[in-house]
ZAMARGU-4260 file (C-alpha; in steps of 0.2 Angstrom, whole numbers, plus 5000, padded with zeros to 4 digits):
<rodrens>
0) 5000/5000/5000 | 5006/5017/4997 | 5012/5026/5013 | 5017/5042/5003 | 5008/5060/5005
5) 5008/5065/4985 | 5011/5057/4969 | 5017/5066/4955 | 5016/5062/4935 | 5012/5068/4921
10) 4992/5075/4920 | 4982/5076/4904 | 4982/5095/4896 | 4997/5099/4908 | 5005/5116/4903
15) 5018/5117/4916 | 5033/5107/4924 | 5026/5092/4937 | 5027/5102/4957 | 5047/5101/4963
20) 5049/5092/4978 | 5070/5094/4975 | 5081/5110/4976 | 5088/5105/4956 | 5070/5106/4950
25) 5067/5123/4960 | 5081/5130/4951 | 5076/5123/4935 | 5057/5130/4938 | 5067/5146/4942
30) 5075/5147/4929 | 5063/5141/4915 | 5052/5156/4922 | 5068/5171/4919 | 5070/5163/4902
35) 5053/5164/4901 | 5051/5186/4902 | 5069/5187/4896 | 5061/5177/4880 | 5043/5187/4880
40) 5052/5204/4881 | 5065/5199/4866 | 5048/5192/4855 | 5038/5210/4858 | 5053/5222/4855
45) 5058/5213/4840 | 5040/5211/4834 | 5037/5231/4836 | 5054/5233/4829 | 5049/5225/4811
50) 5030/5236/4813 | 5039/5251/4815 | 5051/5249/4800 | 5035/5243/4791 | 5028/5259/4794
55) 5041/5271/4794 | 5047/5265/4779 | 5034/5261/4768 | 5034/5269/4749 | 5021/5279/4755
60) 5030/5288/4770 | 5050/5284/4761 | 5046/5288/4745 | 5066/5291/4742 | 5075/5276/4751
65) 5090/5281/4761 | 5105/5278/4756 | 5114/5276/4772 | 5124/5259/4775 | 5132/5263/4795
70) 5125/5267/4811 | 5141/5266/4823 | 5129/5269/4838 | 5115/5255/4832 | 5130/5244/4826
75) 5137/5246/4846 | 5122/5245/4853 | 5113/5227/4842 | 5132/5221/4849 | 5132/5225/4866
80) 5114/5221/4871 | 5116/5203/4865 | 5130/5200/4876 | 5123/5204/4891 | 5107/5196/4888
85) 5117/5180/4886 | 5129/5184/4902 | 5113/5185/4909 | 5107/5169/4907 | 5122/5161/4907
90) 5127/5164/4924 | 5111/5156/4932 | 5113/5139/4918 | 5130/5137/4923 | 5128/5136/4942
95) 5113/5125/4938 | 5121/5114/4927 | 5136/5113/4942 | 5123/5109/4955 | 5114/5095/4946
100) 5129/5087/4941 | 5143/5089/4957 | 5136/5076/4969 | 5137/5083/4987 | 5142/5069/5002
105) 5129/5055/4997 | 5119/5046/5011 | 5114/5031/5001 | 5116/5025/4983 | 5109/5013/4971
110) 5111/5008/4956 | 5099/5007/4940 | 5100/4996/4926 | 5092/4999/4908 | 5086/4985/4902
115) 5076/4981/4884 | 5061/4985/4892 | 5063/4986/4910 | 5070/4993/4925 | 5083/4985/4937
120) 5091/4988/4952 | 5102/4986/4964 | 5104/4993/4983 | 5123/4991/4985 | 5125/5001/5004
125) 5110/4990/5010 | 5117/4973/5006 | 5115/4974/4987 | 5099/4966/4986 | 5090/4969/4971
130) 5075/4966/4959 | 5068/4971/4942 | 5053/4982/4940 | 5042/4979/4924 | 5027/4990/4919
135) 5008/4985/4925 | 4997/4980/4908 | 4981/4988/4906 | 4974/4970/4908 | 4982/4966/4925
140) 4981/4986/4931 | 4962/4986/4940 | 4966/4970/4947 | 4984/4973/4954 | 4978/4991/4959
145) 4963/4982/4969 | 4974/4969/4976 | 4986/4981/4982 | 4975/4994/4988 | 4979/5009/4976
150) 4966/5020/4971 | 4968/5029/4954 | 4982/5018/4946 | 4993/5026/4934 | 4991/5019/4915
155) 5009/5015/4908 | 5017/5022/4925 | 5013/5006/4938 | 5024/4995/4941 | 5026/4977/4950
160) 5042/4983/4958 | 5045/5000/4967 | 5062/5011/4972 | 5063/5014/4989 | 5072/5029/4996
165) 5069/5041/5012 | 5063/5058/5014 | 5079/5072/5017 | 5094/5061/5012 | 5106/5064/4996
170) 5101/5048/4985 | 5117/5045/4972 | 5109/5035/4956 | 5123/5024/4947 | 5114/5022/4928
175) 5120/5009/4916 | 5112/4996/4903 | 5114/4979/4898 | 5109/4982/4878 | 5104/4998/4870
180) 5104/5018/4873 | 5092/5020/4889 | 5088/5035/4901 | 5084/5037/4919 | 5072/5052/4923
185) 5061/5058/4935 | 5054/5076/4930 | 5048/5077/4947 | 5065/5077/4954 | 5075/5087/4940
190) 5084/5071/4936 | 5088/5064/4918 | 5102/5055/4916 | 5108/5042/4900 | 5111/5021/4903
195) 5123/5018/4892 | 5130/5002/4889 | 5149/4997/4897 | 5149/5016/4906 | 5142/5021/4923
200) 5136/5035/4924 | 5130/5045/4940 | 5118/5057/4948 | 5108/5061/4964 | 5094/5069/4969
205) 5087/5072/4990 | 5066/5072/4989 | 5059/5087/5001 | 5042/5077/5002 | 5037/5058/5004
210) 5026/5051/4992 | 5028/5042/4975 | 5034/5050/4960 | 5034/5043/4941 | 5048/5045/4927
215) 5051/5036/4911 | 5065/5030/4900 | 5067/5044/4890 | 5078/5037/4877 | 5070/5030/4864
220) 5076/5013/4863 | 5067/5001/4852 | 5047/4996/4848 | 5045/4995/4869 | 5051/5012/4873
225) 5038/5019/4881 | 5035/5005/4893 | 5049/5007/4902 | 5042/5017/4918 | 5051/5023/4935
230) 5043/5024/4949 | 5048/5031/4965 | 5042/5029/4984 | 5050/5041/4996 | 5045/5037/5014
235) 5051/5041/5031 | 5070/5035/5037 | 5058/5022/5048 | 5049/5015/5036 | 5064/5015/5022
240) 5074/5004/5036 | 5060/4994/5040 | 5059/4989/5021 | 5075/4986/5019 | 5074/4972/5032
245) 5060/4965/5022 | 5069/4965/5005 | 5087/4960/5013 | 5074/4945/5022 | 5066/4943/5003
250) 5084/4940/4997 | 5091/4928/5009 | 5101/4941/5020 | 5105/4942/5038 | 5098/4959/5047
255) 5106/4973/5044 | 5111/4978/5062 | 5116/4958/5065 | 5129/4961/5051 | 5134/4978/5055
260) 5138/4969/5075 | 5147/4957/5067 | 5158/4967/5057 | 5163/4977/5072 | 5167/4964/5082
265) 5178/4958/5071 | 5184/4974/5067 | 5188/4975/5087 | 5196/4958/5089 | 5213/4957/5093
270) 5224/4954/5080
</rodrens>
């Protein structure tokens, strides 16, 4: 059953980014809206620029065109104006682009694996359990939705297996594949990141809000492309411990804290 507060995924006639629930995203929100004006003012200037010289100009009104082929003053001005528009945007893209892609000190990582046409992944810091989670058919959708008590299901976003990962903790995602060209993204979380096949790549993200989240492979990568959905639960630090007991359980592992005694009394032993 769902624990989370919110989900968040794409809604039909959607006009805007899905809500951030990560600092990245924020910025990104922040600065798609300064583009935004920066853009609009650009489009009107330019736009009563061209009715202007359409007006002034005319054979009506210029019946004797001008013969004048320099402006030092426009010629300064059509230079300089453009280069600070772009310092201006591209000071805020450049720290952006460094946030998103310097990893602060990570709490936790995982590892995801693109697959022809599914997800897998791996839990190395929690005793590298893992699983593979595959998309929910519109067949089987009412009835898994009913058997696991989920109102609404998500068509083309369920999936049989879920990530896990808590509230407030800096989440580094290791992204491969095993065959073609993938891509690991949750709009929600300003991540988007390529699986390519013998490289790992890295990201990370740190969710300000529990619930479940929805992403997609966003590479097209042959006929099954878009059924390649990701979905993400983000719970409390409690309950993320408590189900990783019950996947390291699932996966034939000892407890976590049983391991973690038995490494520091060996650790502690004399030698």
């Amino acid at each position: 059953m769902i624990t989370g507060v919110s989900a968040s995924s794409a809604v039909p006639w959607q006009k805007d980014f899905q809500p951030a629930v990560t600092s990245v995203m924020e910025d990104v929100h922040d600065f798609h809206d300064l583009l935004l004006v920066i853009i609009t003012l650009i489009t009107v200037f330019v736009l009563a620029l061209l009715l202007y010289t359409m007006w002034k100009f005319s054979a009506k009104r210029n019946p004797v065109p001008s013969k004048t082929t320099h402006h030092a003053t426009l010629e300064m001005a059509w230079t300089i104006v453009p280069v600070i528009i772009l310092v201006v945007i591209a000071v805020p893209s450049f720290k952006l682009l460094y946030k998103a892609d310097v990893l602060p000190k990570v709490d936790m990582t995982i590892k995801a694996i693109g697959n022809q046409w599914n997800w897998g992944y791996e839990y190395p810091d929690h005793g590298n359990f893992s699983f593979v989670a595959n998309m929910i058919g519109e067949s089987d959708l009412q009835q898994w939705a009913k058997e696991n008590k989920i109102n609404n299901p998500k068509r083309l976003l369920e999936t049989d297996a879920e990530v896990v990962v808590p509230v407030n903790t800096n989440v580094r995602v290791q992204v491969t594949s095993n065959d073609v060209l993938h891509a690991w993204a949750v709009p929600a979380f300003g991540v988007k990141i390529d699986a390519v096949p013998g490289r790992l790549n890295q990201t990370w993200f740190n969710v300000k809000k529990m619930g479940t989240y929805y992403g997609q492979c966003s590479e097209l990568c042959g006929q099954n492309h878009g059924f390649m959905p990701i979905k993400v639960r983000v719970v409390s630090k409690s309950e993320f411990a408590k189900w990783v007991t019950a996947q390291r359980a699932a996966a034939g592992l000892e407890p976590l804290k049983q391991k973690r005694r038995e490494v520091a009394k060996l650790n502690n032993s004399p030698r």
